[in-house]
VOPAGU-2260 file (C-alpha; in pm, 1 decimal, decimal comma):
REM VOPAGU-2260
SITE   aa  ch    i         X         Y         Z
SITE  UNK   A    0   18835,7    6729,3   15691,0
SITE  UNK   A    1   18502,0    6770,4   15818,0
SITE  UNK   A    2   18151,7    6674,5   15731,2
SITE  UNK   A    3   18076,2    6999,9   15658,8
SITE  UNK   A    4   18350,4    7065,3   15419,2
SITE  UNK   A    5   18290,9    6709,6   15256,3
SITE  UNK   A    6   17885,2    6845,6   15210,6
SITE  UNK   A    7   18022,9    7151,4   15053,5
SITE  UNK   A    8   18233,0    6979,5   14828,5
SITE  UNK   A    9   18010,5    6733,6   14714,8
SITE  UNK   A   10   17738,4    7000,7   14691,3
SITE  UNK   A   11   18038,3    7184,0   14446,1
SITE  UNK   A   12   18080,6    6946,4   14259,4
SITE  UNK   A   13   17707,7    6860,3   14163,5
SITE  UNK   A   14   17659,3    7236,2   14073,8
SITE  UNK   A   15   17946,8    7193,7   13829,3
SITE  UNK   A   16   17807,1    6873,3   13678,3
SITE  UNK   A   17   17481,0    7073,3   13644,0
SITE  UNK   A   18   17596,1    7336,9   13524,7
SITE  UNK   A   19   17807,6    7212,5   13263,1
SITE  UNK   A   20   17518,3    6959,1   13166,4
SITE  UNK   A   21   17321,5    7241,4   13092,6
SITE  UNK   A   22   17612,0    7408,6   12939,4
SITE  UNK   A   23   17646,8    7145,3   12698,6
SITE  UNK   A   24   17251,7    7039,8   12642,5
SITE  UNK   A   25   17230,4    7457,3   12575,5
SITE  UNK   A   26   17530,9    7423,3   12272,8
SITE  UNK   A   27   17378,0    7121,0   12115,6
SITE  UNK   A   28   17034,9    7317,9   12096,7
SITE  UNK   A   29   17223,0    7585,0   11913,7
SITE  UNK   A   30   17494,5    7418,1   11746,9
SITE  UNK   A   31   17368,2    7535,6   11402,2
SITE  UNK   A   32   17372,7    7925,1   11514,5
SITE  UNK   A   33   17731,6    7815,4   11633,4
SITE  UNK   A   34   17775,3    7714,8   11279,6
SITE  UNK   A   35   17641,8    8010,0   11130,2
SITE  UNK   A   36   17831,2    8206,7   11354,0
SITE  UNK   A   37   18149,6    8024,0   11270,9
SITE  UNK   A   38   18080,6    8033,1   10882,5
SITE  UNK   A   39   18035,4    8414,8   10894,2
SITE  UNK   A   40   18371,3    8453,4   11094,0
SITE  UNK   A   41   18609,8    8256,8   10833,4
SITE  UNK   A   42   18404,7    8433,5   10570,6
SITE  UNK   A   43   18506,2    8751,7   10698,8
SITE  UNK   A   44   18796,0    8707,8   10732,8
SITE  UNK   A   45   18806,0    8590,4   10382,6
SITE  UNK   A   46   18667,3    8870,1   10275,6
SITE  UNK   A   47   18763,7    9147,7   10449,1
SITE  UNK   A   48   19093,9    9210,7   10278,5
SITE  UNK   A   49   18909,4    9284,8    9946,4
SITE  UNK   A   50   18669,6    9527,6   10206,6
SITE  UNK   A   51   18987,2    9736,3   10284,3
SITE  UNK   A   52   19094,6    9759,5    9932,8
SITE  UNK   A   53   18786,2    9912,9    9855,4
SITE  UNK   A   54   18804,4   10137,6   10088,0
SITE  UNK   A   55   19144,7   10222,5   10030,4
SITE  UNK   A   56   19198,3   10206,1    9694,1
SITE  UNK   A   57   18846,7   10322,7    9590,1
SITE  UNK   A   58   18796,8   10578,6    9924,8
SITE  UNK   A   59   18426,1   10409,7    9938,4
SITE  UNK   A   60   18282,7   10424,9   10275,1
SITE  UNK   A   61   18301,9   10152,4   10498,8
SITE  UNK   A   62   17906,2   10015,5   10419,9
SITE  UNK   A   63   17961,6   10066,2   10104,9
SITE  UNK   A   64   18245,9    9854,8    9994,5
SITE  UNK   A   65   18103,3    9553,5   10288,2
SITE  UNK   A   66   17844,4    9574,5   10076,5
SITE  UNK   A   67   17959,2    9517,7    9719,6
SITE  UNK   A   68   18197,0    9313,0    9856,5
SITE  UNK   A   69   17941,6    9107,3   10022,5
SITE  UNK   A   70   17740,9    9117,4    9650,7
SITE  UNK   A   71   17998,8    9006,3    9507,0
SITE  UNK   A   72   18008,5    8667,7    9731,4
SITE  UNK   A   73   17651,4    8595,7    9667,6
SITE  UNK   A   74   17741,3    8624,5    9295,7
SITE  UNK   A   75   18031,4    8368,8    9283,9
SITE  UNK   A   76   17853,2    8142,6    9523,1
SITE  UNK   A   77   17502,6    8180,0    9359,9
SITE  UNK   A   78   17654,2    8143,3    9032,1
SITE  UNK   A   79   17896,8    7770,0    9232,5
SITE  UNK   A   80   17583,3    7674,0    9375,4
SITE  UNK   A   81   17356,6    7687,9    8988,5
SITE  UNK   A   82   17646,8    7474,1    8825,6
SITE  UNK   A   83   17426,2    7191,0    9005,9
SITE  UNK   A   84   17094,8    7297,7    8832,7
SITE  UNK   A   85   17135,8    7086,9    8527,6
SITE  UNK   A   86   17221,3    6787,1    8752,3
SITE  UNK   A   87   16955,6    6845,1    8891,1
SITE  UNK   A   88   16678,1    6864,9    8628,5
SITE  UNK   A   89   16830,3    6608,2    8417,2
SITE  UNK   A   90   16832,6    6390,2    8785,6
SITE  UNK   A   91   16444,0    6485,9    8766,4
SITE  UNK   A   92   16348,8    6371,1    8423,3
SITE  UNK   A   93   16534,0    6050,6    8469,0
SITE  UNK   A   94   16311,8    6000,5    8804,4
SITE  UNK   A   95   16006,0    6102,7    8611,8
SITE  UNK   A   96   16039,2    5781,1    8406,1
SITE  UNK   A   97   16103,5    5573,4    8711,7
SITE  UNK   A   98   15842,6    5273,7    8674,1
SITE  UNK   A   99   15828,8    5119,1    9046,5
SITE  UNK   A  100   15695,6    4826,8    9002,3
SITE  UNK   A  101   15978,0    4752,9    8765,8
SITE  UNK   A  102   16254,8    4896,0    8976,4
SITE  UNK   A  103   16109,2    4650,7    9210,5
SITE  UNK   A  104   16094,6    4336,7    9013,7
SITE  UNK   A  105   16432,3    4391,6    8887,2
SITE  UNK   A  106   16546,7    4410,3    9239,8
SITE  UNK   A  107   16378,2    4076,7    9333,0
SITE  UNK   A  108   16547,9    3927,6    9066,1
SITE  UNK   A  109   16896,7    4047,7    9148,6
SITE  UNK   A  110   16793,1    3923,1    9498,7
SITE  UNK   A  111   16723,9    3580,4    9383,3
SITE  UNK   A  112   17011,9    3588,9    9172,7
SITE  UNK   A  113   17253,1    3656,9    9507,5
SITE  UNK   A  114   17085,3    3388,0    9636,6
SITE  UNK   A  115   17130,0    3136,1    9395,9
SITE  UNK   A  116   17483,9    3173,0    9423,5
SITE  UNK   A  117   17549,9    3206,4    9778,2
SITE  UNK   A  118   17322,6    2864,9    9756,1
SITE  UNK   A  119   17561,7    2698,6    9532,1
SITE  UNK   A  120   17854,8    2754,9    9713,7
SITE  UNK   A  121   17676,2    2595,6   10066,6
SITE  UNK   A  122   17652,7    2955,6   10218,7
SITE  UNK   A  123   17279,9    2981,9   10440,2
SITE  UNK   A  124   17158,1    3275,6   10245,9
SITE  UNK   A  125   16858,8    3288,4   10369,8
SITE  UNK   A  126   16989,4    3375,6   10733,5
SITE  UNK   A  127   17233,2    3586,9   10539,5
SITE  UNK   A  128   16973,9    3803,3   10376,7
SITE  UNK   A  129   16770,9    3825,6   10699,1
SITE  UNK   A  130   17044,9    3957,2   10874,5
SITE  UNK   A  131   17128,9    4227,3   10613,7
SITE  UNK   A  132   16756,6    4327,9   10593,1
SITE  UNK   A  133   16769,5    4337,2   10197,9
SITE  UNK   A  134   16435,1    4142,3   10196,7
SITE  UNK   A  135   16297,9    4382,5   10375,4
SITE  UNK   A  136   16196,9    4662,6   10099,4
SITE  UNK   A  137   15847,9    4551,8    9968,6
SITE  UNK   A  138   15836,6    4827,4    9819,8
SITE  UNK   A  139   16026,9    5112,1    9681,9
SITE  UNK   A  140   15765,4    5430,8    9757,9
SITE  UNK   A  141   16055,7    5566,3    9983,1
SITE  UNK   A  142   16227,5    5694,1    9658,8
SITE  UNK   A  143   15939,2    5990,9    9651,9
SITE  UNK   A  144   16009,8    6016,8   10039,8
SITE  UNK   A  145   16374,0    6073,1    9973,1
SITE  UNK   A  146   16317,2    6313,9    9733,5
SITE  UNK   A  147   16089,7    6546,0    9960,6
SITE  UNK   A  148   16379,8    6513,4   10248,0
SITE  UNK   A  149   16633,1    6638,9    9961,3
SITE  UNK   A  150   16415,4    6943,3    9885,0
SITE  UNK   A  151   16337,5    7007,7   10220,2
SITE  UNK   A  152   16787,2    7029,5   10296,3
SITE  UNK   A  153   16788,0    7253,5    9997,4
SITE  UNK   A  154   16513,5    7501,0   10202,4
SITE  UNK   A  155   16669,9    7448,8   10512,5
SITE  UNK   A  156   17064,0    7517,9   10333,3
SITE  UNK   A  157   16914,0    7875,9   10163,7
SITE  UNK   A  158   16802,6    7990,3   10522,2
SITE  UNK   A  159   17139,5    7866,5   10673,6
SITE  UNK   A  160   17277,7    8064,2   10332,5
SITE  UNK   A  161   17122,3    8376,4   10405,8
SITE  UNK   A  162   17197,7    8398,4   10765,6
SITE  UNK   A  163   17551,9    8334,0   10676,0
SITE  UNK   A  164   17515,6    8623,6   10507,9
SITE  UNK   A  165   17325,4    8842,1   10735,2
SITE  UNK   A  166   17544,2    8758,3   11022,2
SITE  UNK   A  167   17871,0    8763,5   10760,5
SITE  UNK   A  168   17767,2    9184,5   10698,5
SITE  UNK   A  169   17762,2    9314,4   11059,1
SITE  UNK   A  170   18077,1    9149,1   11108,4
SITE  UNK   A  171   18248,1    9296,4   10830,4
SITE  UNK   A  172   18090,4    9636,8   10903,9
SITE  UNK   A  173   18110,0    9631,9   11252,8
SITE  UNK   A  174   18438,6    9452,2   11316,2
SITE  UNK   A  175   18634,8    9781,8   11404,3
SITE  UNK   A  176   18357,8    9842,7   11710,2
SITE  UNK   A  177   18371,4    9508,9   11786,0
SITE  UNK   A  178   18738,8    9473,5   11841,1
SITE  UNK   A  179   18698,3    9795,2   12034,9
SITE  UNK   A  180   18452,8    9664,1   12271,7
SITE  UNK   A  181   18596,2    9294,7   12346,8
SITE  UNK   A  182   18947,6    9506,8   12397,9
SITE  UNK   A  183   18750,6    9706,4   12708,3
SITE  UNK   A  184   18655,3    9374,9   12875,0
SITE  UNK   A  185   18965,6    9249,4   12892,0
SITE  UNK   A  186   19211,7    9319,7   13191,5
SITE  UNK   A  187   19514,2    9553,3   13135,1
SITE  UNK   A  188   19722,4    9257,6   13245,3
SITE  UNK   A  189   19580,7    8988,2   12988,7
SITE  UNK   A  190   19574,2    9195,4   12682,5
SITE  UNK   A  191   19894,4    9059,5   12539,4
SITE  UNK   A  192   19793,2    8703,9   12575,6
SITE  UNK   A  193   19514,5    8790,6   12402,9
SITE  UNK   A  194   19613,5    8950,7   12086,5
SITE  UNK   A  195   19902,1    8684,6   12180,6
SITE  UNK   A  196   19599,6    8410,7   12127,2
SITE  UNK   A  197   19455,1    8590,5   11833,9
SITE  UNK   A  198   19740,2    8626,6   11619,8
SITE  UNK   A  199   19840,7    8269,8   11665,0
SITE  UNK   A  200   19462,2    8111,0   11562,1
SITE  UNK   A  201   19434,8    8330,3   11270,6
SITE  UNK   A  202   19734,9    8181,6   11161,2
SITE  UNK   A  203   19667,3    7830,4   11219,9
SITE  UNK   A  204   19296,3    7861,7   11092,5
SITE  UNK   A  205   19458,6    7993,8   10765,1
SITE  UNK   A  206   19619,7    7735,6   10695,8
SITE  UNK   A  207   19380,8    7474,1   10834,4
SITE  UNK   A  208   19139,9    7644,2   10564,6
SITE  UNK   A  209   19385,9    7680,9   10290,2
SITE  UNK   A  210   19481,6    7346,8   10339,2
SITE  UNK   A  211   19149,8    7185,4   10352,2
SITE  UNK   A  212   19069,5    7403,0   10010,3
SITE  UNK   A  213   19366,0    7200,6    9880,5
SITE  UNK   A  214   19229,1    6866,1   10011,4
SITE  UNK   A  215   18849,8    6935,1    9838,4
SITE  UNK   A  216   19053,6    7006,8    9532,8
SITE  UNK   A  217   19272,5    6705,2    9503,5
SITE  UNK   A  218   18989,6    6448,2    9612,0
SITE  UNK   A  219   18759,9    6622,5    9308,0
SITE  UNK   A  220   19044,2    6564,8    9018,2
SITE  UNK   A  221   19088,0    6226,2    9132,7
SITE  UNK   A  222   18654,4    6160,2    9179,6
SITE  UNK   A  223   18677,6    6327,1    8811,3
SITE  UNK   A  224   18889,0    6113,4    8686,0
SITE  UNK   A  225   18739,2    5779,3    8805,0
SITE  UNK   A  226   18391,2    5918,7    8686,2
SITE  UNK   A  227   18524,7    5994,5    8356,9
SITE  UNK   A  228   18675,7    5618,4    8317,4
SITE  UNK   A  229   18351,0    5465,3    8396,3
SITE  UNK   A  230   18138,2    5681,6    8154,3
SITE  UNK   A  231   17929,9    5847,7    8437,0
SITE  UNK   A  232   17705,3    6126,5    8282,7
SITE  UNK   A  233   17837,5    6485,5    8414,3
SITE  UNK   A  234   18123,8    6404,8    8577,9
SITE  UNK   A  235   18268,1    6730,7    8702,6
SITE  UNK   A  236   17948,2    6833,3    8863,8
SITE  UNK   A  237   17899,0    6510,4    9045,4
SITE  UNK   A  238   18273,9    6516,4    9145,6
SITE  UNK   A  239   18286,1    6840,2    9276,0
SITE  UNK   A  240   17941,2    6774,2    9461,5
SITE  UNK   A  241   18094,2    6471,8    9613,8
SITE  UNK   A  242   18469,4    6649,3    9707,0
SITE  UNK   A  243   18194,4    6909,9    9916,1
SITE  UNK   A  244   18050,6    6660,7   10097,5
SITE  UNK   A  245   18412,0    6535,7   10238,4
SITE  UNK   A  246   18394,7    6898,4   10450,5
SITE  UNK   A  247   18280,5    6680,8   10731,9
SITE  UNK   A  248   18524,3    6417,2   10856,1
SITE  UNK   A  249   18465,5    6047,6   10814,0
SITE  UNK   A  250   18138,2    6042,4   10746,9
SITE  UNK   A  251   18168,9    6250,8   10429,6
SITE  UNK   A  252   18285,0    6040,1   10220,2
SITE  UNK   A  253   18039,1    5743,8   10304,4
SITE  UNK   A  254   17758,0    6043,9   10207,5
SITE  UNK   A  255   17954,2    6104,5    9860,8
SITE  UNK   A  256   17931,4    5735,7    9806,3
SITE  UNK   A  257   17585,3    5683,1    9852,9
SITE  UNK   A  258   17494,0    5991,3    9627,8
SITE  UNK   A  259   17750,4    5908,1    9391,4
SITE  UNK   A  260   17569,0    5567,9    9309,0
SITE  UNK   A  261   17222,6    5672,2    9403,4
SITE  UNK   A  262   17293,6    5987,2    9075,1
SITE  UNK   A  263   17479,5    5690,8    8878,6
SITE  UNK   A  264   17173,4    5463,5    8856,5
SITE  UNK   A  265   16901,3    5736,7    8826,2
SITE  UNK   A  266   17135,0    5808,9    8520,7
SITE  UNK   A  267   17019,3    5469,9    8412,9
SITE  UNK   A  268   16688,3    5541,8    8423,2
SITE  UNK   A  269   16570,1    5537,7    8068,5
SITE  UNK   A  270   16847,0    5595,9    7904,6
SITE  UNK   A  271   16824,8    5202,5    7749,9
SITE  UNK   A  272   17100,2    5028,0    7963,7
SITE  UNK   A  273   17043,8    4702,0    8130,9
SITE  UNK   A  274   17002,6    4797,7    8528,1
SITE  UNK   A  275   17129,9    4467,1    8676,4
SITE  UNK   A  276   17380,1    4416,9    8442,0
SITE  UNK   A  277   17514,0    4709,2    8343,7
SITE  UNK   A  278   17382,8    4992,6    8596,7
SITE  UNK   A  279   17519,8    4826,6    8870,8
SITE  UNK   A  280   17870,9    4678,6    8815,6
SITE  UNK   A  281   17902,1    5048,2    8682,0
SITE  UNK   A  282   17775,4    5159,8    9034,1
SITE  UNK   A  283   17999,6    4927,9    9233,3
SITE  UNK   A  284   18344,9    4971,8    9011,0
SITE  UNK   A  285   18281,1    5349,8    9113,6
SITE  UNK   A  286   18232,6    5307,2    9446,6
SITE  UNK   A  287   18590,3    5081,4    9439,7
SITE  UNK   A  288   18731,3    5372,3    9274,8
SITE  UNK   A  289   18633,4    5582,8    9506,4
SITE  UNK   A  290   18709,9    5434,4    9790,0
SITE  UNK   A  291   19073,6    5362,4    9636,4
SITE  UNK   A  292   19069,4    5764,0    9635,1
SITE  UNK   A  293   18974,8    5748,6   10011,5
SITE  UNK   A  294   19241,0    5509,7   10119,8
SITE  UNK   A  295   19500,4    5787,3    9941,6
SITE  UNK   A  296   19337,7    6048,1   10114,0
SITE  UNK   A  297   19337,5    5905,2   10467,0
SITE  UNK   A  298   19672,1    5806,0   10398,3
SITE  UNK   A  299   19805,8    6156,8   10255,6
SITE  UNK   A  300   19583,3    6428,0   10239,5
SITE  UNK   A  301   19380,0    6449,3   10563,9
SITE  UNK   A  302   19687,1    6379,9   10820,1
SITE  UNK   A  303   19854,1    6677,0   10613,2
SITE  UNK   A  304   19539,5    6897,6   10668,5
SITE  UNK   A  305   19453,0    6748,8   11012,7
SITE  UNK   A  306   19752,9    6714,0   11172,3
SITE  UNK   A  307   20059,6    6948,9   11021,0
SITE  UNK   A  308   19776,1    7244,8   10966,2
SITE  UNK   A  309   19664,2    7252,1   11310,0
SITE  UNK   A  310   20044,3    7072,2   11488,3
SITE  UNK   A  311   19816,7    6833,0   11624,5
SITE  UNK   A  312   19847,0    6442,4   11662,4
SITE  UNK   A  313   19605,4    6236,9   11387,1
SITE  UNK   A  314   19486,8    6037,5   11699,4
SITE  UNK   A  315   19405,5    6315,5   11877,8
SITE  UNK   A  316   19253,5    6486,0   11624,4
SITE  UNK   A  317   19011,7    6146,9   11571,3
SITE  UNK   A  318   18909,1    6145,6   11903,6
SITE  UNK   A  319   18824,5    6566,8   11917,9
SITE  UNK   A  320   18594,3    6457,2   11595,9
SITE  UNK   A  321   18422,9    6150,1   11736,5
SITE  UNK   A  322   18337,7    6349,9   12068,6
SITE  UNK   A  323   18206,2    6649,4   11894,5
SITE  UNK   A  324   17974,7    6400,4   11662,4
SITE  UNK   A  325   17897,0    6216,6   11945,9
SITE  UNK   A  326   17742,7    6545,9   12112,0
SITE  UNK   A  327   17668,7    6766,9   11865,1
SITE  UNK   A  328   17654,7    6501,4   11536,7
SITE  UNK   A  329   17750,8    6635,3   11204,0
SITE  UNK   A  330   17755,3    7000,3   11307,8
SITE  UNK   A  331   18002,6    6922,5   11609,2
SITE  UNK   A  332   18239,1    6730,4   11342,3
SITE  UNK   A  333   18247,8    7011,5   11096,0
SITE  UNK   A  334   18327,6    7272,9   11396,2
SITE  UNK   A  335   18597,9    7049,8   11575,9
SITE  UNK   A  336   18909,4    7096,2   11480,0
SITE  UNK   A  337   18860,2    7467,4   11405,8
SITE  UNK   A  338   18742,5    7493,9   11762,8
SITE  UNK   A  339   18959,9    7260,8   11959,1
SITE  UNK   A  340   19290,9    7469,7   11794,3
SITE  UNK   A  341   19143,3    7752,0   11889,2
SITE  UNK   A  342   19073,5    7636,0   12299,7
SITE  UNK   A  343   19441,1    7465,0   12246,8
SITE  UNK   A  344   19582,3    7821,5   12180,0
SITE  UNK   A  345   19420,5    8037,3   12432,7
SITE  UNK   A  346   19498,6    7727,0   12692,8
SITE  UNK   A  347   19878,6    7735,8   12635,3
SITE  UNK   A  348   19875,1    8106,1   12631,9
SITE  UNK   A  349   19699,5    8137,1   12957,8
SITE  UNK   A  350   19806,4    7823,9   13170,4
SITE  UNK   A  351   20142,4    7746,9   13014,8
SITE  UNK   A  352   20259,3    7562,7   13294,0
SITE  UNK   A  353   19977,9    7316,0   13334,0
SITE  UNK   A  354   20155,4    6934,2   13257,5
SITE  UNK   A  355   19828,1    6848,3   13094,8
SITE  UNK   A  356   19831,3    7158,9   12823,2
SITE  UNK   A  357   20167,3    7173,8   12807,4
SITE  UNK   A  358   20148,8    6774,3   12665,0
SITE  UNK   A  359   19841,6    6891,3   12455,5
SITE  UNK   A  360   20059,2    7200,5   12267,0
SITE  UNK   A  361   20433,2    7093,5   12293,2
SITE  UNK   A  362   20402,8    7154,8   11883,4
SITE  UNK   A  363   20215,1    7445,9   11891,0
C-alpha cells in the first residue's frame, strides 16, 4: 500500500466522520419535524381506511372525505384532550390558595423532623441532607416558575397539534401521488424489495402501535385503581394523564410520578387536611403503588410490546432507546423503536447476507 493510498483513505474516512457528524447534528436540530412527520404518518395510516370508506361507500371526492375525516379527529381528540380541563381549573383554585410562606414553614418542619430521627438513630444527617440538597430551597417562588413552563408545553403541544394535522391532510390527500412518485425513483430491479420492505413495516408498526395502545390501557386501570384506594380526587383523569406520559420509555413513568404527587398535594391545598401528616404519606403510598404497577409492567407489558411486537431482543431494544435519548433526548426515545424496525427491515431486505444484519433480524 502506498502513501498515497493511505492519504486517500484517511482523507475518506474523515469526510465520512464529517459528514455523518453533520448528518446527525442536522437530525437533532430537527428531531421535532421528524416527530411531526412521524405522528402524521401513523395517523394516516390510522385514518385512511375510514378516508376510503368515504369515498367508497359515500362516492365523496377524495378532499372531501380527508377532510371530514380529518374533522372528525380533531373532534375526538379535542373533545380527549378537554377531559383534562376540570383538572385543570380545580388544580388552579387549589394553587390560588397556596400561602408560601406556609408551604415553606411546614417544609422546614418536616425537615427538622427527618432530622431528628436520622439523629436518634446515630445517622450524620446533616452531611446527609447536604448531600441530597433538600436544604437547599429557601424558598418556594419556583412553584409560579413551574407553572409558566407548564403553560408554555401546553402552547408549544397546540402548535406541534396543528402541524400534526397540517402535515397529517396532505398525506392523506396526496398519498396516491406520493406513492406514484417514490415508485419512479426507485430502480426496476429494487422495486420488489421495496414494496417487500413496506409491507413488512406496516405490519410490524401495527402491531407495535396496537400493542402499545394495549400497554397505555392496562397501566391506566391499574393507576385507577391505586388512585381510587388512596382517595385521590379525580382519579380517572389523573390516571389516564399519567398512562400518556409512559409513551416515552423509561423516563415516562418517573414524569407520571412526579405529576402524580405534585396534583396529589395541590389537592391538599385547602381542602382542610393536615399536609405533613396526611398529604404526604398519601403522596408516598401512591408513588409505592405505582411503582408496584411499574415493576408489573417492566416485567410483562413492555417486553410484550417491545420485544414480541417488533421480534426484537429487550436488551437490544434498551440500548436502541438509550442511544436515541442520548442524541436526540426525549424525542429520539419516543421515535426509536418505530424507526430502528423500520432500518432493521429494509437492512435484511437489501443486504440479507451481511453476518451482522443477518444476527440483528434472524426473528424478523
Amino acid at each position: 500500500m502506498t502513501s498515497k493510498e493511505i492519504s486517500n483513505g484517511i482523507i475518506r474516512a474523515v469526510a465520512i466522520l464529517l459528514v455523518s457528524s453533520l448528518l446527525l447534528f442536522f437530525l437533532f436540530k430537527v428531531s421535532t419535524i421528524i416527530l411531526y412527520c412521524i405522528i402524521s404518518i401513523v395517523l394516516s395510516l390510522l385514518l385512511s381506511p375510514f378516508v376510503s370508506f368515504l369515498k367508497k361507500r359515500l362516492k365523496l371526492k377524495n378532499t372531501l372525505a380527508v377532510i371530514i375525516t380529518l374533522l372528525l379527529a380533531f373532534l375526538i381528540i379535542s373533545g380527549f384532550i378537554l377531559s383534562f380541563t376540570p383538572l385543570l381549573l380545580a388544580q388552579g383554585e387549589k394553587l390560588s390558595l397556596l400561602d408560601i410562606s406556609s408551604l415553606e414553614k411546614n417544609y422546614h418542619i418536616v425537615l427538622q423532623n427527618i432530622t431528628n430521627y436520622l439523629d436518634a438513630h446515630n445517622i450524620n444527617s446533616r452531611q446527609l441532607l447536604e448531600n441530597s440538597k433538600l436544604t437547599s430551597f429557601n424558598s418556594f417562588e419556583f412553584i409560579p416558575n413551574f407553572i409558566n413552563s407548564f403553560f408554555n408545553t401546553i402552547g408549544n403541544f397546540s402548535v406541534g397539534f396543528a402541524s400534526v394535522l397540517f402535515i397529517t391532510f396532505f398525506v392523506l390527500k396526496e398519498r396516491q401521488s406520493f406513492y406514484l412518485k417514490f415508485e419512479e425513483l426507485i430502480p426496476e430491479k429494487q422495486k420488489v424489495k421495496v414494496n417487500n420492505s413496506i409491507n413488512e413495516i406496516h405490519h410490524l408498526l401495527s402491531r407495535y402501535f396496537i400493542g402499545l395502545l394495549i400497554q397505555l390501557t392496562i397501566i391506566m386501570i391499574l393507576y385507577f385503581i391505586v388512585f381510587l384506594i388512596f382517595g385521590v380526587e379525580n382519579p380517572i383523569i389523573i390516571a389516564l394523564l399519567c398512562a400518556i406520559f409512559n409513551i416515552i420509555p423509561y423516563v415516562g413513568p418517573i414524569i407520571a410520578s412526579i405529576v402524580a404527587c405534585i396534583l396529589i398535594m395541590t389537592s391538599g391545598i385547602g381542602s382542610g387536611a393536615d399536609f405533613t401528616n396526611d398529604t404526604i404519606p398519601t403522596a408516598l403510598y401512591v408513588l409505592i403503588g405505582m411503582s408496584i404497577v411499574q415493576i408489573i409492567d417492566n416485567n410483562l407489558s413492555s417486553p410484550l410490546i417491545f420485544s414480541k411486537s417488533t421480534n426484537s431482543h429487550p436488551l437490544e431494544i434498551f440500548l436502541i432507546i438509550l442511544i436515541a435519548g442520548i442524541l436526540f433526548g426525549i424525542t429520539g426515545m419516543i421515535i426509536a423503536v418505530p424507526l430502528y424496525t423500520s432500518i432493521k427491515v429494509i437492512a435484511k431486505e437489501f443486504f440479507p447476507e451481511n453476518k451482522i444484519i443477518k444476527l440483528l433480524t434472524k426473528n424478523l
